[in-house]
C-alpha angles and dihedrals in degrees: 000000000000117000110225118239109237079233094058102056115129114262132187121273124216096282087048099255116123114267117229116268106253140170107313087221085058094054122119107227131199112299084210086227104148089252085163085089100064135076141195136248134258124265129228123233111216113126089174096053109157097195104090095057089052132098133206106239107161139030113271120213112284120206107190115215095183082119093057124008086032094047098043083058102059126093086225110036121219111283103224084260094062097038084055086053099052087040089058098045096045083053086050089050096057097250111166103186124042130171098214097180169333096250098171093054092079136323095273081067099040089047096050097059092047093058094054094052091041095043098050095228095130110084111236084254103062120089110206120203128206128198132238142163113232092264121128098230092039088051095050086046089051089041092049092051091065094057106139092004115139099206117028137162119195098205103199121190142183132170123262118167122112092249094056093040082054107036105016109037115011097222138133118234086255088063089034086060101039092055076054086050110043095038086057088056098045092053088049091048098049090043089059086047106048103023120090127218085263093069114087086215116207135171142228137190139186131191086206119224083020080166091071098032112096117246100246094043089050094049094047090057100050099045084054085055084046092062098055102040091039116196136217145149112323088006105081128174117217111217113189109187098196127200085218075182121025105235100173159027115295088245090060095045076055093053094048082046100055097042097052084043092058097039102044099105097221107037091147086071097037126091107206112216127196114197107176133190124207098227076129106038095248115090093120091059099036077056097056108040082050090065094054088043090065101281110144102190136020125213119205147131122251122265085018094287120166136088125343106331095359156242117301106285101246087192093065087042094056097038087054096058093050091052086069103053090266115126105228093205095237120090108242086163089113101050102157104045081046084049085045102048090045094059082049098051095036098031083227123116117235101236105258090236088046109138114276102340100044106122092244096030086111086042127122117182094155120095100229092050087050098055092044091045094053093043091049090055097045082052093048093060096036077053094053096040083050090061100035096245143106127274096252093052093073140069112279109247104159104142107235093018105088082182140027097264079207092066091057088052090256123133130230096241099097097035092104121025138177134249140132084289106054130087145200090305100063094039090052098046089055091056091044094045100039105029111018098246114133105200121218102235098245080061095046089063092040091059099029081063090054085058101051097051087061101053098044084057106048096017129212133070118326113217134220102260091045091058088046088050088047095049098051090044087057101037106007113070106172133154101288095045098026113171140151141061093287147038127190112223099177136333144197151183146208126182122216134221086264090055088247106143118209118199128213116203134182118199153137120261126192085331102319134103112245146155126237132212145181148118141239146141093284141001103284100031083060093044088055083054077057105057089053094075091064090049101255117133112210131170127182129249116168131343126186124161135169145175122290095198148355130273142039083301098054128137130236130208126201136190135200137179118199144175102228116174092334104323143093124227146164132231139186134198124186117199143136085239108072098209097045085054085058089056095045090050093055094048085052089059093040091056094050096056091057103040 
């Protein structure tokens, strides 16, 4: 029996079962951080949770809050130009519901939501929101801003978690709920005094850090907001519970989610907000399971910008929902000019493998993603042709691509690209895409090797252009890049009673003019006769060859592989003529043999 090292005793993993004994020199020891000073966050009790049976199905409301949460997060905040810029995108985007604003924070805000009223800049179906504390003065300042406006939302916030009753604020929860209560009341009393009958008047409001506050204590203090505002039927009350900082795992957000959602008293006339932040990593997913959990609108910026670690990125939401099959009701279909307009607007650069917009997120380096993707792509089209229909009729199934890139305005250009990395597959879907040539798979690797010699030579990534330059200087002798030991000038062929074909060449050989002759039973196997006579000894291997276009003045592209003196090689030939395309591949691998 084998004694167990001390070590090697079983200790409890993370959900509290024993992990299994393994090597001593493969065990994770201490990291010696001070972890004492942490603690964790609550449970929720609900045995009888729904959420995680549940689906999103359809798009939920989105209010965007690039214009003030986002804003009020930026080293340089946005000039009015640029807050007019992201105004106007977010418009063009389909965006409802913006918060344009904390007016009452200083005049360039103030101003800036008077401009867009004034200016009528903001369509009759937008409903724009504006930012204030619960203070009386703050409130009349927010209230004022709106002035003319035809859709408008007062959010109104006060804090509500333990830590800021006890170190900010020095309040009980009674005082904590009556600032909730009388600011409420104040926003309703100056926007019957100062809007007018032509503002379509509506009201937020936000427990903030619901995410520390403790159930109970969150739902007492919205229902007592509730009493005061009084909802109906055709008079909601949008209640957003933040988590102003993410605490905990995206399963327990859900729970706190669900089970406000069960106990508000008049949920019919309540619309449930989530407005996560990403302290933990996980706001998309907190987002998303609160939606299932009973929330009805999400509010965001877009690319995930806000304080410290952001808002919930509402690109990669909404992405998220399109990429199963479920239309987010905001057009994404111009990332990058939306990822454009947004470093503009912010000064900060969108990473470039960010989800969905990132400049290389549709990007394979790697050899085996290149061959999947490339295959994928080849079966997408054998798939459409199958049912008679087009590519984009049928359901998306490209391995690595969880959308179209196309359907986000991007090209496939940089779909694959080379690097030390990368293998046939990605070399052979840039010649396909990008010049037509469908490469046999021996030749693939022949030419994939050519490559990587390159780059780990010069190292770095190999362009496009650059495969396509290399590939002509090794196959594609032409005028301007003549080599090798011989050049076609013309053929032809003539086929006798017995169906052998001879064939007539003129060419010119190491220098000199010549004409070539032989027979065989077809046009390549007689101009291999004919290469005899100049003492190179060629066999064919494979040959494959297919259409570049469609139409009478289409190309065609042939490739042969031969054994020619010992070595096996691959040509190509591209002509209108098919079987001058076969010659010219033979002389490509010819010319490469002596070379």
């Amino acid at each position: 029996m084998t004694a167990v090292n001390p070590a090697q005793t079983p200790a409890e993993n993370a959900v509290g079962r024993p992990t299994p004994i393994t090597n001593a020199t493969g065990l994770q020891k201490p990291s010696g951080m001070p972890v004492h000073k942490y603690g964790r966050y609550e449970a929720v009790e609900i045995p009888d949770r729904t959420w995680p049976e549940k689906r999103v199905t359809k798009a939920p409301r989105w209010l965007s809050t690039d214009l003030r949460d986002g804003n009020q997060a930026l080293i340089d905040p946005m000039s009015p130009a640029r807050k007019r810029e992201m105004f106007d995108l977010l418009v063009r985007m389909g965006y409802k519901e913006i918060e344009v604003g904390f007016p009452s924070s200083g005049e360039t805000d103030f101003a800036f939501v008077r401009s867009i009223i004034e200016e009528g800049a903001i369509p009759e179906d937008v409903t724009i929101s504006v930012l204030t504390q619960a203070r009386e003065e703050l409130i009349e300042r927010t209230v004022e801003s709106l002035r003319g406006a035809h859709r408008a939302t007062v959010h109104l916030y006060n804090a509500t978690a333990p830590t800021f009753r006890r170190v900010v604020f020095r309040g009980s929860k009674d005082q904590v709920k009556q600032i909730a209560v009388d600011g409420t009341r104040l926003v309703m009393e100056y926007a019957e005094k100062i809007l007018g009958e032509e503002t379509i008047f509506g009201y937020q409001y936000s427990p903030e850090i619901f995410t520390d506050t403790e159930l109970d204590f969150a739902l007492e203090v919205c229902e007592a907001v509730c009493d005061v505002w009084q909802p109906e039927e055709g008079r909601e009350i949008i209640l957003n519970l933040p988590a102003t900082v993410e605490r905990s795992t995206p399963s327990t957000h859900a729970d706190r989610f669900e089970w406000m959602s069960r106990n508000l008293s008049r949920r019919e006339f309540v619309c449930l907000s989530v407005h996560p932040h990403n302290d933990r990593g996980t706001a998309v997913a907190a987002a998303e399971l609160a939606l299932m959990a009973g929330a009805d609108r999400i509010e965001g910026c877009l690319f995930g910008q806000g304080e410290r670690t952001g808002n919930v990125d509402l690109v990669t939401l909404g992405m998220n929902l399109f990429s199963q099959g479920v239309d987010p009701q905001i057009d994404f279909s111009q990332i990058d000019e939306i990822r454009r307009t947004s470093e503009y607007c912010n000064q900060m650069e969108v990473h470039p493998r960010h989800p969905y917009a990132g400049d290389l997120v549709y990007t394979a380096f790697s050899g085996s993603h290149q061959d999947a993707i490339k295959k994928g792509f080849d079966a997408m089209e054998a798939d459409a042709a199958a049912r008679g229909k087009t590519v984009d009729d049928i359901e998306w199934a490209v391995p690595y691509l969880p959308i179209d890139p196309k359907d986000v305005g991007r090209s496939y250009e940089a779909v694959i690209r080379v690097n030390s990395q990368s293998g046939k597959g990605g070399i052979a879907y840039v010649l396909k895409n990008d010049h037509k040539l469908d490469l046999p798979r021996r030749m693939q690797i022949e030419f994939s090797r050519i490559i990587q010699a390159k780059t780990d030579a010069e190292g770095g990534e190999v362009t496009p252009t650059q495969i396509w330059t290399t590939f002509q200087d090794e196959y594609l002798p032409n005028p301007d890049n003549a080599w090798g030991r011989v050049q076609i000038r013309s053929g032809q062929t003539t086929t006798g009673s017995d169906g052998q074909d001879t064939i007539t060449v003129e060419a010119n050989v190491d220098g000199t003019d010549t004409v070539l002759t032989g027979t065989g039973n077809g046009p390549i196997s007689a101009f291999f006769e004919a290469l005899q006579a100049i003492g190179i000894d060629a066999r064919l291997l494979d040959y494959t060859e297919h259409t570049m276009s469609e139409g009478a003045s289409a190309q065609a592209a042939s490739y042969i592989e031969c054994a020619i003196d010992g070595k096996v090689l691959w040509g190509i030939g591209i002509d209108a003529n098919t079987t001058r395309a076969s010659l010219k591949a033979v002389v490509s691998a010819v010319n490469r043999a002596t070379r």
